[in-house]
C-alpha positions in Angstrom: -55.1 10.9 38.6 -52.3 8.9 38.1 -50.3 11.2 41.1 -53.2 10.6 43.5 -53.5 6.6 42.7 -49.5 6.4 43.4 -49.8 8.9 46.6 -52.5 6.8 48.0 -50.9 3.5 47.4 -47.8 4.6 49.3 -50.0 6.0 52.2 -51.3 2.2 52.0 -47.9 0.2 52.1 -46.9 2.7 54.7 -50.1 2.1 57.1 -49.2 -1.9 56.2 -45.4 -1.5 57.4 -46.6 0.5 60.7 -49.4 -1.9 61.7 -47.0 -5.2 60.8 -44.0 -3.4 63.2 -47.2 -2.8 66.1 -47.9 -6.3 65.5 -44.4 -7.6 66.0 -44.6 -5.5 69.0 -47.6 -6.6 70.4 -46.4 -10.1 70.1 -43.2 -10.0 71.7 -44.8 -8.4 74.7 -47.4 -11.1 74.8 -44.7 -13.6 74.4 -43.1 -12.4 77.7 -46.2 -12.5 79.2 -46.9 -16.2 78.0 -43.4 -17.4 79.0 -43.3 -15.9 82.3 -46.8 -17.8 82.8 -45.3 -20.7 81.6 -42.8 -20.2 83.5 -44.6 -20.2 86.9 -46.8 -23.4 85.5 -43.6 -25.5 85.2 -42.7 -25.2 88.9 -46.7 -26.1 89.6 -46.8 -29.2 87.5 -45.1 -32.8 88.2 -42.6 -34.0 85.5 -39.4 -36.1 85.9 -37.6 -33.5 84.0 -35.7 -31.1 85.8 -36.5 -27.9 86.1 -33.8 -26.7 84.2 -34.0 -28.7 81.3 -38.1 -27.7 81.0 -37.2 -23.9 80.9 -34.6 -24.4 78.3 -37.4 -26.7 76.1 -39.7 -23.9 76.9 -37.4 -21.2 75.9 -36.8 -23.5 71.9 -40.1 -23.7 71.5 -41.1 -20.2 72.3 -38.4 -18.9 69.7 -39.8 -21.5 67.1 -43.9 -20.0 67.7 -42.1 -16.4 66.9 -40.5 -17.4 63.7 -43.5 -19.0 62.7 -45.8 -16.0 64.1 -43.3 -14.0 61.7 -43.6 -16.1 58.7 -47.6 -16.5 59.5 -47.8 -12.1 59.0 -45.5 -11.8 56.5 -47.8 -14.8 54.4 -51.3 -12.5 55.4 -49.8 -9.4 53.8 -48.8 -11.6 50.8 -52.1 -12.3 50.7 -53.6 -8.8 50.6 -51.5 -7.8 48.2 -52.5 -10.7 46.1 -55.8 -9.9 46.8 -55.6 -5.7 45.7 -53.7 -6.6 42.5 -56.5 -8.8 41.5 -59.1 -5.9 42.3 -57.2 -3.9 40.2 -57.0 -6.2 37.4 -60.8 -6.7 37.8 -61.4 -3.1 37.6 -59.3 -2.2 34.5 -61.2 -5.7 32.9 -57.8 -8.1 32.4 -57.8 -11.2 32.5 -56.8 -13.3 35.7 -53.5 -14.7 33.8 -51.5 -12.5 36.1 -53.2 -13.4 39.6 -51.8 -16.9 38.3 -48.6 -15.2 37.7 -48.6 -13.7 41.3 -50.0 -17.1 42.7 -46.9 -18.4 41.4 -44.6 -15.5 43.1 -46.1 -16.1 46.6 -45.5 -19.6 46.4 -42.0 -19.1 45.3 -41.3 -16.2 47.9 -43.2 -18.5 50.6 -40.9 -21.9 50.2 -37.9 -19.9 49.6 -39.0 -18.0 53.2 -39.4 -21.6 54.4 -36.5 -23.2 53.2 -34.8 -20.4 54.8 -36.4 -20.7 58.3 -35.8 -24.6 58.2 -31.9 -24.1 57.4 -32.0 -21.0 60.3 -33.9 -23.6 62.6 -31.3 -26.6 61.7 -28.3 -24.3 62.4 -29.4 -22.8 65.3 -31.3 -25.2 67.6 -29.3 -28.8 66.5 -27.0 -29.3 69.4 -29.2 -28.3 71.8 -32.2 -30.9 70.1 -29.7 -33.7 70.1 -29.1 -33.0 73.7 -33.1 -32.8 74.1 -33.0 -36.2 72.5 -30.9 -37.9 74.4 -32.3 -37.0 77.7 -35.8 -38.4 76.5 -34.2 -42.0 76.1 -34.1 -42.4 79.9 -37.6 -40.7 80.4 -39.5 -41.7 77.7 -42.3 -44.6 78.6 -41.3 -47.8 77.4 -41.3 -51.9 78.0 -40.6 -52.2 81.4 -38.6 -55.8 82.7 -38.6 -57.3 85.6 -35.8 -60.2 86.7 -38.2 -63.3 88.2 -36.2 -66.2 88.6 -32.7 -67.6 87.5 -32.0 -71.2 86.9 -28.8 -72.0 88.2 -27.6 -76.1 87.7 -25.4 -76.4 85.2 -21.4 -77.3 85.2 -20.9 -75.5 82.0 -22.4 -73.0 79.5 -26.3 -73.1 78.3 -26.2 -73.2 74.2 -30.3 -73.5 73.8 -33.5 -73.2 75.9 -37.3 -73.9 75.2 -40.7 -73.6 76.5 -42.6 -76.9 76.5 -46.0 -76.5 74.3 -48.6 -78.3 76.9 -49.1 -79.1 80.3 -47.6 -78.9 82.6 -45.1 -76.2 81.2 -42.2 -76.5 82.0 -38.2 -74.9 80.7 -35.5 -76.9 79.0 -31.9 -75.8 79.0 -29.2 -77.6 76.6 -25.7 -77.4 77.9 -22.0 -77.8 77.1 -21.6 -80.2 80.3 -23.0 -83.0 78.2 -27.1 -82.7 80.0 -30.0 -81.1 79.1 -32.2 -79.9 82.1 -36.1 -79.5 82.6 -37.0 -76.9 85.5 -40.0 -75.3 87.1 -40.5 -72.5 86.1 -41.9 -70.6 89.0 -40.0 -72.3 91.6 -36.6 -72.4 89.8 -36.4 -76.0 90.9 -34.7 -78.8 88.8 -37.4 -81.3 87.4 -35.5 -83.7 85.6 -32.2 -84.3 83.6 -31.6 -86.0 80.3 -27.7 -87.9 80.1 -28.0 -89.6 77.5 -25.3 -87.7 75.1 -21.9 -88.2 74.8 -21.4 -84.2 74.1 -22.1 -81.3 74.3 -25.9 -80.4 73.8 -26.5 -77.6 71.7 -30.3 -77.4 71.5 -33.6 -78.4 72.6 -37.2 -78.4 71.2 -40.1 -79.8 72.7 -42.5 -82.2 70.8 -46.3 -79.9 70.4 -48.8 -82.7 71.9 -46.2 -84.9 73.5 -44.5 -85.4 76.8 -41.0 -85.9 74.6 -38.2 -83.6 74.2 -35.4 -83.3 71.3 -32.0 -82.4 71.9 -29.0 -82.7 69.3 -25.4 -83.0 70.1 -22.0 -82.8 69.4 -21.6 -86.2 69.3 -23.1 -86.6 65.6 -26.8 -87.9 66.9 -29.9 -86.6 68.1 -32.0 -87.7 70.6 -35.4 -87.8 71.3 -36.7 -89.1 74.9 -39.8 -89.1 76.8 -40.6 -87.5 80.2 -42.7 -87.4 83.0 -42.6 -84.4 85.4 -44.8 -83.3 88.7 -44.6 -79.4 89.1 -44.1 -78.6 92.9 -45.7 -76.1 94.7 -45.3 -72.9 94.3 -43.5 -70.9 96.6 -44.1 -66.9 97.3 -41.3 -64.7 95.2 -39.9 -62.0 96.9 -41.5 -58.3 95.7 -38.7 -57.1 93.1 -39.2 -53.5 92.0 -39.9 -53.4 88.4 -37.1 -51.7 86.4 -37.0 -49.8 83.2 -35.2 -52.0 80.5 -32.8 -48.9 79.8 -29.0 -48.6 80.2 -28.0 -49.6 83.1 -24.7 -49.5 85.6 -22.4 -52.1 83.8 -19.6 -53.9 85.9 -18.7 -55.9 84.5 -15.2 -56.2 86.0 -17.1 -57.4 89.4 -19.1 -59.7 87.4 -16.8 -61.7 85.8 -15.5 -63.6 89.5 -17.9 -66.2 90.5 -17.4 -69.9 91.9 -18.2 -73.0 91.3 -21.9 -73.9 90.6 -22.9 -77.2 92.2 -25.8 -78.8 90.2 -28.8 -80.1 92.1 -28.1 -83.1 93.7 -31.7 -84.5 94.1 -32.9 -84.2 90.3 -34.1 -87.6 88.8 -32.2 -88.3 85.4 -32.9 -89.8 82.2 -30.2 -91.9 80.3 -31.5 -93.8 77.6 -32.8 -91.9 74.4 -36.3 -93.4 73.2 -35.0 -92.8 69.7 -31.7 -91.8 67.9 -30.9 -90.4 64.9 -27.9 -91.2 63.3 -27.0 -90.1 59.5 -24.3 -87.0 60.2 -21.2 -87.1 60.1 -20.5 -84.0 61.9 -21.4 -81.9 65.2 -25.4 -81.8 64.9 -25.9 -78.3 66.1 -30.0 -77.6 66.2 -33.1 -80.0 65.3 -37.0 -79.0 65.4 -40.3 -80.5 65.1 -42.0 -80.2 61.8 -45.8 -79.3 62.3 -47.9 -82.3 63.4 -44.6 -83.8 65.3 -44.4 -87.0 63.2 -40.7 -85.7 61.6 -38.3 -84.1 62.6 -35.2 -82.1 60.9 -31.5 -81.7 61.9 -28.9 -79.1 61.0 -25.1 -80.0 61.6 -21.8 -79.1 60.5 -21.4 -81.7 57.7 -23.4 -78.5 55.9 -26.5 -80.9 55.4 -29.8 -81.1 56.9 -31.6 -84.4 58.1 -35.2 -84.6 57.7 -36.5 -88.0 59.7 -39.6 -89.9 59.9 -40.0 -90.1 64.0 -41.7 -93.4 63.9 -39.0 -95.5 62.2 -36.2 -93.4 62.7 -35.4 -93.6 58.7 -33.8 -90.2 56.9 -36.4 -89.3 54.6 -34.6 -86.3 52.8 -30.7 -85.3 53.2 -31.2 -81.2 52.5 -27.9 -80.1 50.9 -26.5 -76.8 49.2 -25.1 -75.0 52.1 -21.4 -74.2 51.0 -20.2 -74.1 54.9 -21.5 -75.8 58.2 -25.0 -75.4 59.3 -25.7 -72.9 62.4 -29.4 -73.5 62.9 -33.0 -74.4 61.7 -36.5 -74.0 62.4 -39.7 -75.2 61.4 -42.8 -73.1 60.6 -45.8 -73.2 63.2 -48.6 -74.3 61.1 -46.8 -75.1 57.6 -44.8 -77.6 56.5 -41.6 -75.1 56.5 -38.3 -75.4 56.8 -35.4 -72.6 57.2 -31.6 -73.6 57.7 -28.6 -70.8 58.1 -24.9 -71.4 58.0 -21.9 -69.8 58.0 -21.8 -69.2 54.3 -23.9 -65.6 55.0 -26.8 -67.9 53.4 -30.3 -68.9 55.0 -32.5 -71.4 53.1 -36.7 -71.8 53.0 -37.1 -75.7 52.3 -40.8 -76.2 51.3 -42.7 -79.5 52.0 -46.1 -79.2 51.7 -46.2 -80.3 48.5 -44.8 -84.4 48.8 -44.0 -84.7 44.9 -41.8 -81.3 44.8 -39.4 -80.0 47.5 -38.9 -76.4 46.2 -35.2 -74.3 47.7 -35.0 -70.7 47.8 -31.6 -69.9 49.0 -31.5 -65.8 50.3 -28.5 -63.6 50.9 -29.1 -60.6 52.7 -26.3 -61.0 55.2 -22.6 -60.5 55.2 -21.5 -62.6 57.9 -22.5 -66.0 59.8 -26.1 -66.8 59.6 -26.4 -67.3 63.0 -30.2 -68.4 63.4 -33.7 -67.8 61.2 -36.9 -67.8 62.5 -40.4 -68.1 61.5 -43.1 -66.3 63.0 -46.4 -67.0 63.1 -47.9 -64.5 59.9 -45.6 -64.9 56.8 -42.1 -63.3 58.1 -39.1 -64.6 58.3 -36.3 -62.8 61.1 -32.7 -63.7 60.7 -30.0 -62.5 62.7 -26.1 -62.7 62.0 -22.6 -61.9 63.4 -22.8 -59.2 61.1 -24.6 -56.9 64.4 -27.8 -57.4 62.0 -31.0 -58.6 62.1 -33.6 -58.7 58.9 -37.5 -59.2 58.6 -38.0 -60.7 55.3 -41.7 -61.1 54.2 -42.2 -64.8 52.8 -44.0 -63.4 49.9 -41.6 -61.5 48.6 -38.1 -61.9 49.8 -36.3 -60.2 47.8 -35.1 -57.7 50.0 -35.8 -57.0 54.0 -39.0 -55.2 54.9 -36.9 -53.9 58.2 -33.5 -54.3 59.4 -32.0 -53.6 62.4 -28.5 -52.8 63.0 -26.6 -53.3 66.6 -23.2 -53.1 67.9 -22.9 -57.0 68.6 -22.9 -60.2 67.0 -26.5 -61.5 67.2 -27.1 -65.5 68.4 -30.1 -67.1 68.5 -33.2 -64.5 68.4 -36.8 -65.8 69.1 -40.3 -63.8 68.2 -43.1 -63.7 70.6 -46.4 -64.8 69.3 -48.9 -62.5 70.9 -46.8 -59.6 71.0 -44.7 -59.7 67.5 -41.5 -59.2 69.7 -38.3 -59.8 68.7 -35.5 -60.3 71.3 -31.9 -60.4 70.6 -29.1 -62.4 72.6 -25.9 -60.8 72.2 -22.1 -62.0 72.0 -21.9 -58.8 74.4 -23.8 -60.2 77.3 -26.9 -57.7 76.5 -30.6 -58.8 75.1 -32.1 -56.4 73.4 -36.0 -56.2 72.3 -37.3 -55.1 69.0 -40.5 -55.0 67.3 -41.2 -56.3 63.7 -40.5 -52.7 62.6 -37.1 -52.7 63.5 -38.2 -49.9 66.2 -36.3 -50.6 69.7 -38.4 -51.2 72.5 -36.2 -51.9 75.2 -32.8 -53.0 76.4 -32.8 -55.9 79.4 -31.0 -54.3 82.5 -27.4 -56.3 82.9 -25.5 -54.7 86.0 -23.4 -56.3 89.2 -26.9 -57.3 90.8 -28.8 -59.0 87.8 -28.3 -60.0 84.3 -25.9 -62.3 82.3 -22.1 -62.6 83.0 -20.9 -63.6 79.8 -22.2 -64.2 76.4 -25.8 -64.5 76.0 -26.5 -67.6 73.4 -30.5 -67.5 73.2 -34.1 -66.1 74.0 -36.9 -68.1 74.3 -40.9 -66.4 74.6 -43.4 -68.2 76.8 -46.8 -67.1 75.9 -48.7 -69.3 78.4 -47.0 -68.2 81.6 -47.3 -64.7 83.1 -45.2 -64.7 85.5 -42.1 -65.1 82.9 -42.8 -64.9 79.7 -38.7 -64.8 78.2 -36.5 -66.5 78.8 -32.6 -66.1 78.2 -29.4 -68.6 78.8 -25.7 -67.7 78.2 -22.4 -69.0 78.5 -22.3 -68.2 82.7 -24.1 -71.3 83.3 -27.6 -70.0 83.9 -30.9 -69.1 82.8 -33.1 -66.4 83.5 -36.6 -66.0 83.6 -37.9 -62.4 83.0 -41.4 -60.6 82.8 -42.0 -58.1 80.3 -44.6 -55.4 80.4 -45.1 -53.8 77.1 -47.1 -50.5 77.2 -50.3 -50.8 75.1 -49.0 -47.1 73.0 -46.1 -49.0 72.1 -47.8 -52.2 70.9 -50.4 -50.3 69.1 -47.4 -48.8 67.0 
């Protein structure tokens, strides 16, 4: 008996080994079969790959579904095997310790088979899947940009811009030539412009139920003055083809020669401030509305912040700690919220909603100039720095970023869009990038010879009532530009 059980097993591992080699056969002849089908689909089907590049995806693929197919058989007879031990064991009336045992064997054999296929896979296919990768980033379907208007005026560079909150809306520029500028936003045209500092005017914010604007200056004050502005009529924008915000020809060399800009002769000016703020005794270089518009707060380079009472134009609070000068501040949409940054790497959340306590939390997450930080309108904080990075800090727990995102430029004065939850990044490398509040990239704004800034781009601005532009971006070549972004609803879903 015990020659005829050994005999027959051996007839049954050989009968396994013949029908496994048949079945390797079988499926490298079907394979050929299936690519050259596959083949004669791709020519048939429209794709904005070349042909070229689809056989040689086809060809990766097809040599990943044999390995597999191989590791798929090789696991069945694994399985059998299992399966006639346990029989056996059955039959002679053991105990199922050792199908454990053999449990245990297959799963070792199978991961050691898999770790071996996923080291065989990394080895062989790596340089052509990086290639595979990189020729998706100019096909892939993503945010799509379109240049609308540009707001050309100004004698010098644009620091700051901002949307105005109510009707009519309207764009604000801040400037080094002293002025800050209101413009139409569909026609481009120049609406208005405020003279009233003695330098240069590095920001602007308007009030959120008001027809009064806030700029702050170089020359130590802040201003805040009223306006009154009729939007003209409209007139019919030339069809520009919507373009891919993906890399695009930079030349930069041609760029750089440009003439004189003449400002609009025919804008109506402003030259006395309805109110100014005087406590600093250093370049005031940001100031917002606090929620509700009845206060205000400063940031300058005397490393303090100024919070004022707008009615009687008294310093209510002097916010102090920052060890260098202040780069920026803004004020939470619905809260009573404060965050300052300066150069000391440092942002800090200044808390007022309670009148008897006015709580600090100071945060270092950056290694470099704080250049701006953010609010948006759940509880996240966004800062960006001149160290190329930008961190999402959740306001409940801030003790480290939920995201960051890492660039390869010094990041100015970022802005998050409300509907959307985009981030967009001004760069010291004329490029704006756009992020979501993952720290995924979504898309790159296209800067060539033809459109796009010139030099250094200071700061982004969302408008979320306007669809014809709905960001806006200013830099150091004297202009602004309005642009329309198209976010696919696959990406905004992610």
């Amino acid at each position: 008996m015990p020659v005829e059980s050994g005999s027959s097993a051996a007839r049954q591992a050989k009968q396994k080994r013949k029908s496994h080699s048949l079945s390797i056969r079988r499926t490298n002849s079907t394979e050929q079969e299936r690519s050259g089908l596959q083949r004669d689909m791709l020519e048939g089907q429209d794709s904005k790959l070349p042909l070229s590049l689809r056989g040689n995806l086809l060809d990766l693929f097809s040599q990943i579904e044999r390995e597999f197919e191989n590791l798929y058989i090789e696991n069945l007879e694994l399985r059998r095997e299992i399966e006639t031990l346990n029989d056996r064991l059955a039959a002679d009336g053991q105990t199922f310790e050792g199908a454990d045992l053999a449990k245990g064997a297959l799963k070792t054999k199978a991961s050691h088979s898999t770790s071996q296929l996923s080291q065989k896979l990394k080895t062989t296919y790596k340089a052509s899947t990086s290639k595979i990768v990189s020729s998706f980033k100019a096909t892939t379907s993503r945010a799509v940009c379109q240049l609308v208007k540009e707001y050309v005026g100004h004698r010098d560079g644009i620091w700051d811009l901002s949307v105005s909150r109510i009707q009519p809306v309207v764009l604000g520029t801040a400037s080094a030539d002293h002025s800050a500028m209101l413009w139409s936003i569909e026609t481009g045209k120049c609406l208005l412009k405020y003279m009233g500092h003695q330098g240069s005017v590095n920001s602007i914010k308007f009030h959120p139920t008001e027809q009064m604007a806030l700029t702050a200056s170089g020359d130590q004050t802040a201003h805040i003055w009223r306006y009154m502005v009729q939007l003209p009529t409209p007139q019919p924008v030339a069809d520009i083809s919507q373009t891919p915000c993906e890399d695009d020809p930079d030349f930069s060399d041609k760029d750089e020669a440009e003439g004189e800009v003449e400002g609009p002769n025919d804008c109506p000016s402003v030259r006395v401030a309805t109110t100014t703020l005087r406590s600093h005794q250093g370049v005031v270089i940001a100031a917002d509305w606090l929620v509700g518009g009845k206060q205000v707060v400063t940031a300058s380079w005397d490393r303090a912040a100024n919070l004022y009472d707008v009615e009687t134009s008294e310093l209510v609070h002097s916010l102090t700690g920052h060890d260098q000068e202040l780069t920026h501040c803004c004020t939470h949409p619905t809260q009573r919220l404060v965050v300052t940054s300066s150069r000391d790497t440092t942002f800090r959340l200044w808390d007022f909603r309670d009148p008897s306590i006015h709580s600090v939390n100071v945060f270092q997450g950056h290694t470099d100039t704080v250049t701006s930080a953010v609010f948006t309108v759940g509880d996240n904080v966004v800062s960006g720095s001149d160290d190329r990075t930008v961190k999402v800090w959740d306001l409940k727990n801030m003790r480290s970023p939920i995201a960051t995102i890492r660039t390869d430029s010094a990041v100015n004065r970022i802005s998050v869009s409300v509907t959307q939850k985009i981030i967009a990044l001004p760069h010291d490398n004329r490029q704006v990038r756009l992020f979501d509040m993952a720290g995924v990239r979504l898309a790159r704004l296209p800067r060539s010879n033809r459109q796009g800034h010139r030099r250094m781009v200071c700061c982004s601005a969302w408008c979320e009532d306007n669809t014809t532009c709905n960001l806006f971006t200013c830099g150091f070549d004297r202009q602004a530009i309005g642009w329309n972004i198209n976010i696919p609803a696959l990406l905004q879903e992610k």
